[in-house]
Structure formats: structure tokens, C-alpha cells
C-alpha positions in Angstrom: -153.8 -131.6 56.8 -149.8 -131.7 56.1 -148.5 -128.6 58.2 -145.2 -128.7 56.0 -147.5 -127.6 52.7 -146.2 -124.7 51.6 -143.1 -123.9 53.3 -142.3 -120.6 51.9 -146.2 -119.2 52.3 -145.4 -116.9 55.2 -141.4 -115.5 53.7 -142.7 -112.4 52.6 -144.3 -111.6 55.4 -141.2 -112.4 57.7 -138.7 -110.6 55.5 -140.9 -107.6 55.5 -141.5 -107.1 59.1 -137.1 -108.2 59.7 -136.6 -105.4 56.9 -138.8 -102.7 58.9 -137.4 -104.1 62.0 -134.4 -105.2 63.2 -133.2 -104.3 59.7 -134.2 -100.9 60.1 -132.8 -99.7 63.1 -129.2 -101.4 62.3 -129.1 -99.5 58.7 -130.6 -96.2 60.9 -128.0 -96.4 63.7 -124.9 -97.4 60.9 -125.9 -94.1 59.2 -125.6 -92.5 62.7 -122.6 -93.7 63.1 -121.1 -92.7 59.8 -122.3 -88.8 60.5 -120.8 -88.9 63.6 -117.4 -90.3 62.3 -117.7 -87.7 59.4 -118.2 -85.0 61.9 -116.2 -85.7 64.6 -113.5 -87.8 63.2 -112.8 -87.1 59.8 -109.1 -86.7 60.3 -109.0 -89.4 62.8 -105.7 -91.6 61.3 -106.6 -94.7 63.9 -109.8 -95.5 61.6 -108.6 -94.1 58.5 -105.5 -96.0 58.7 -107.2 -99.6 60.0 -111.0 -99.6 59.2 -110.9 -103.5 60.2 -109.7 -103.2 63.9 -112.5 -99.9 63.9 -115.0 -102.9 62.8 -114.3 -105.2 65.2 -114.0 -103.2 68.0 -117.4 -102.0 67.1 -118.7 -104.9 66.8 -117.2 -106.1 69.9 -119.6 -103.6 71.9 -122.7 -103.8 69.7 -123.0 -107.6 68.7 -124.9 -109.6 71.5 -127.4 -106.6 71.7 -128.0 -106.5 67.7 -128.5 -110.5 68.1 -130.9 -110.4 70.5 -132.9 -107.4 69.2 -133.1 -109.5 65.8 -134.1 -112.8 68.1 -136.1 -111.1 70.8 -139.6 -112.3 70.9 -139.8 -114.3 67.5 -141.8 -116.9 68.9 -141.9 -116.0 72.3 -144.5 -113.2 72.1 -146.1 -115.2 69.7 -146.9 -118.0 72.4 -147.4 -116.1 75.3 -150.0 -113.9 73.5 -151.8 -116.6 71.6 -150.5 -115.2 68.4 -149.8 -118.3 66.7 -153.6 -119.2 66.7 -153.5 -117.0 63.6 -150.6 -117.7 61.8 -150.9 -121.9 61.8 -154.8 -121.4 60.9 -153.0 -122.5 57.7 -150.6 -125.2 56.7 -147.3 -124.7 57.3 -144.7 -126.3 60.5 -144.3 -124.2 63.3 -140.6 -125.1 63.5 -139.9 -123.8 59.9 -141.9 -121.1 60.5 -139.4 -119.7 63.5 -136.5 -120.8 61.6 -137.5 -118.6 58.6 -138.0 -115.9 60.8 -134.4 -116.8 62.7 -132.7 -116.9 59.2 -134.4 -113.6 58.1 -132.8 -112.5 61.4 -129.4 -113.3 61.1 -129.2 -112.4 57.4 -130.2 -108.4 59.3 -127.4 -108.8 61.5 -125.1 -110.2 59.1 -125.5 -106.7 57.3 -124.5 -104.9 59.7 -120.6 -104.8 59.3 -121.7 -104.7 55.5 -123.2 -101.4 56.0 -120.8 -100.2 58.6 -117.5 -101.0 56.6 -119.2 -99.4 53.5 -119.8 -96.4 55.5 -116.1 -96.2 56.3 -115.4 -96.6 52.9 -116.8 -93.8 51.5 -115.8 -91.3 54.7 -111.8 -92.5 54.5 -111.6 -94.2 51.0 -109.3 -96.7 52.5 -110.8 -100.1 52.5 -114.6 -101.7 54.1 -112.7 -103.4 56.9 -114.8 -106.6 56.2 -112.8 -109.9 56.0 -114.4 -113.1 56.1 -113.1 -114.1 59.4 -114.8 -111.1 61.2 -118.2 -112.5 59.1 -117.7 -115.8 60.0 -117.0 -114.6 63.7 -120.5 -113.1 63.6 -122.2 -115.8 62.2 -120.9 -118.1 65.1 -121.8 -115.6 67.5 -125.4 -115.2 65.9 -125.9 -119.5 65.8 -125.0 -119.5 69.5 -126.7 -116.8 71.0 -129.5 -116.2 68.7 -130.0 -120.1 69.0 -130.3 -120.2 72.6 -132.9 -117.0 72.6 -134.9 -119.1 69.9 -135.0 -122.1 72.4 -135.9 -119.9 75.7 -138.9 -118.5 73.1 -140.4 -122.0 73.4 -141.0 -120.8 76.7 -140.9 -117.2 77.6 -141.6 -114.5 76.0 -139.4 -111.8 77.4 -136.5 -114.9 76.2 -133.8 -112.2 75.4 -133.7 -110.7 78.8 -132.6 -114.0 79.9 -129.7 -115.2 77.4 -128.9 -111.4 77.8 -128.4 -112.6 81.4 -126.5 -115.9 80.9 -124.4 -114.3 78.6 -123.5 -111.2 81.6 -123.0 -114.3 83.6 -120.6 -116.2 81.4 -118.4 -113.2 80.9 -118.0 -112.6 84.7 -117.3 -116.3 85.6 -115.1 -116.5 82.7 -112.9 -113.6 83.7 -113.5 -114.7 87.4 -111.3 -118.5 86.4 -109.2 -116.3 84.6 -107.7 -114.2 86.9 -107.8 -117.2 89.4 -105.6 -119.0 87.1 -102.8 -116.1 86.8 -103.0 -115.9 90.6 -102.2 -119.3 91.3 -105.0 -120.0 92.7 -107.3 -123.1 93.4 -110.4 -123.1 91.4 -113.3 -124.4 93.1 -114.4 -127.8 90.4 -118.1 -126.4 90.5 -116.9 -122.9 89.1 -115.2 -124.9 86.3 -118.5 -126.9 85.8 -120.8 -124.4 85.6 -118.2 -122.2 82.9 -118.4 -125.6 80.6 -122.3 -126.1 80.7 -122.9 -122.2 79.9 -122.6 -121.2 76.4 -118.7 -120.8 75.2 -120.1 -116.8 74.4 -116.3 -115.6 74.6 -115.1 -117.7 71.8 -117.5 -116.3 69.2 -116.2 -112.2 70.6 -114.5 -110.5 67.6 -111.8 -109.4 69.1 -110.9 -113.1 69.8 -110.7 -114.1 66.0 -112.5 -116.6 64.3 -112.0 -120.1 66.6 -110.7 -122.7 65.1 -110.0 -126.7 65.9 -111.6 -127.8 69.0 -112.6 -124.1 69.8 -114.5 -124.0 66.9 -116.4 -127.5 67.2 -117.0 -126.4 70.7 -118.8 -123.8 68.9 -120.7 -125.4 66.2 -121.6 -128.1 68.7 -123.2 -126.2 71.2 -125.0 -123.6 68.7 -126.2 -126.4 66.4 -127.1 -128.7 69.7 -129.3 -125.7 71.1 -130.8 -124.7 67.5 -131.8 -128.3 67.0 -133.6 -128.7 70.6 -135.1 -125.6 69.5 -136.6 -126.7 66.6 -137.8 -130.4 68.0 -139.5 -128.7 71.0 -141.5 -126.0 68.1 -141.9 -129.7 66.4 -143.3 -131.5 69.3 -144.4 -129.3 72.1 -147.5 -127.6 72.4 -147.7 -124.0 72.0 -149.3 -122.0 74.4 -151.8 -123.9 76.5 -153.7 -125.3 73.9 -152.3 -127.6 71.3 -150.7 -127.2 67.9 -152.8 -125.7 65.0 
């Protein structure tokens, strides 16, 4: 039987559980938010005045942890607990299966400045905030980190604790070569190794800007790289201990 039959048969199902998931909790915690601004800040002219660096700074504290709530577990728990038995007792790839399920994911955290710009919008009536770099920053961010917790869910399933924990890593080792560099001082050629193999997760920050030229291929090419390895080992590796459905 052809496992790619159907491609679409299990979409519902997947945007209804992102939509009373992830979904839910990032439109519950935006309202939040919004009352709390209203409350507390309602006069406040640093927002009021420049909703967009309010956004990013924001988003700046919130993104990695909405990615990997959105990524957590989507096929990780599946495996570990024998979950996909169930779901590929009927045609369809498991590789397109996650993807959908990725894609339903990132389209949740995608809507997050959405809904947090429109809530500034209607509390100070002076613009969302949104621009299309600040998106596009997002959308890098969510291809490289939710793209490596979709390739650590081939094997584990707690697989955001552990990009959580590369991503903690990268940020201190980053800083670490920084501040060796102003110093003047020698930096050790493993240190440097190690900060190009681990994910480049402080060029996708939105307080850096939307990376461009080499930054930005840097980007794609890791996140695609890690999405596609992703997707062959769903294609060709056996889930769980037993083999494919």
C-alpha cells in the first residue's frame, strides 16, 4: 500500500489539536498581556510611542520558548509511546505527517506578534508594530530551532529540553568569544569550532534584525540542512522499535 495516498487525510486533525494547543495558550497569554498593559501601562509613552521596538523586545524574551512549546513532542512522544502504531494504520508518509504538524506549528507561532501587535493597537491606537522583517526574523528563528527539535524527535521524546539546552549553550559560548575578542584575547580554535557546528541561534534573535548575505544563507543552510535530515530519517528510519506501518 502507497503510504503517500492521501496526503491531507490527517490536516484536520493536526490543525485542531495546534489550534487547542500551542495556539491556545499564545492567543490566552497575548490577551494577558494586553490587560496588563491596559492596566498598568496605559499612559506608558515608551510603547505607545514605538509599539515595534515593544514587539521585538517581547519577542526577544518569549520566542525560543513559544517554538519549542509549538515543536515539543510532535513526533517524539509519538515514538517513544508507540503512538504512531495508530496513526500509520492508514496510508499516509510519516515524514509528511510531522511536517504538517511542523507547519501547523509554525503558522501558531507566526501569530503571535499578529495577535500581540493588534493588541497594542487597539490599547494605544498608534500602529501593530508588525513589519515584515520582525516576521521574517521569526520565521528563521522558527526553521532553525523548531527544525532541530523536529530532528532530536526522531529520537527522544523529551527533544525540546535538549535544543532548549543547545540553544542555553550557544548563547553562553557565543558571548564567551565575544568578550574574548574585545579583551584581546587568544581564543582557544576548539571554542571557535564548537560556536560554528552549533546552530547560528543568535542570528535569527529579533533584536539583531533580519540577517542578510552570508548571515542569512548561514541561516537558511543550517535550518533547511537540519529540517531535511529530519524528514529523510522519518522517511527511512524505523520508528520506535518495530518498523514503519
Amino acid at each position: 500500500m502507497n503510504r503517500d495516498s492521501s496526503p491531507l487525510r490527517y490536516l484536520p486533525y493536526q490543525a485542531r489539536d495546534v489550534a487547542a494547543g500551542p495556539l491556545a495558550l499564545f492567543v490566552a497569554i497575548t490577551i494577558g498581556l494586553t490587560l496588563v498593559l491596559w492596566r498598568f501601562f496605559a499612559d506608558s509613552t515608551t510603547i505607545s510611542d514605538n509599539p515595534a521596538l515593544f514587539l521585538t523586545g517581547t519577542l526577544s524574551v518569549y520566542q525560543t520558548i513559544a517554538i519549542l512549546f509549538a515543536t515539543g513532542g510532535v513526533a517524539g512522544v509519538d515514538i517513544q509511546r508507540g503512538f504512531y502504531r495508530a496513526w500509520f494504520s492508514k496510508p499516509i508518509a510519516p515524514w509528511l505527517f510531522y511536517l504538517q504538524r511542523w507547519l501547523l506549528g509554525g503558522i501558531a507561532v507566526l501569530l503571535i506578534p499578529v495577535m500581540l501587535g493588534s493588541g497594542l493597537s487597539l490599547l494605544y491606537g498608534n500602529g501593530t508594530g508588525i513589519t515584515w522583517a520582525l516576521i521574517g526574523s521569526l520565521a528563521l528563528a522558527y526553521l532553525l530551532v523548531g527544525g532541530l527539535v523536529l530532528l532530536c524527535s526522531n529520537f527522544m521524546e523529551r527533544d525540546w529540553l535538549v535544543v532548549f539546552l543547545i540553544t542555553f549553550l550557544q548563547a553562553r559560548l557565543h558571548q564567551m568569544l565575544g568578550l574574548f575578542e574585545q579583551l584581546g584575547q587568544e581564543i582557544a580554535p576548539l571554542l571557535v569550532l564548537t560556536d560554528r557546528l552549533l546552530p547560528p541561534f543568535h542570528l535569527v534573535a529579533p533584536s539583531a534584525g533580519l540577517p542578510s548575505g552570508s548571515e542569512l544563507l548561514h541561516v537558511l543552510g543550517y535550518g533547511g540542512g537540519v529540517l531535511a535530515v529530519a524528514l529523510l530519517l522519518f522517511r527511512h528510519r524505523p520508528l520506535g522499535s518495530g518498523g514503519r506501518a
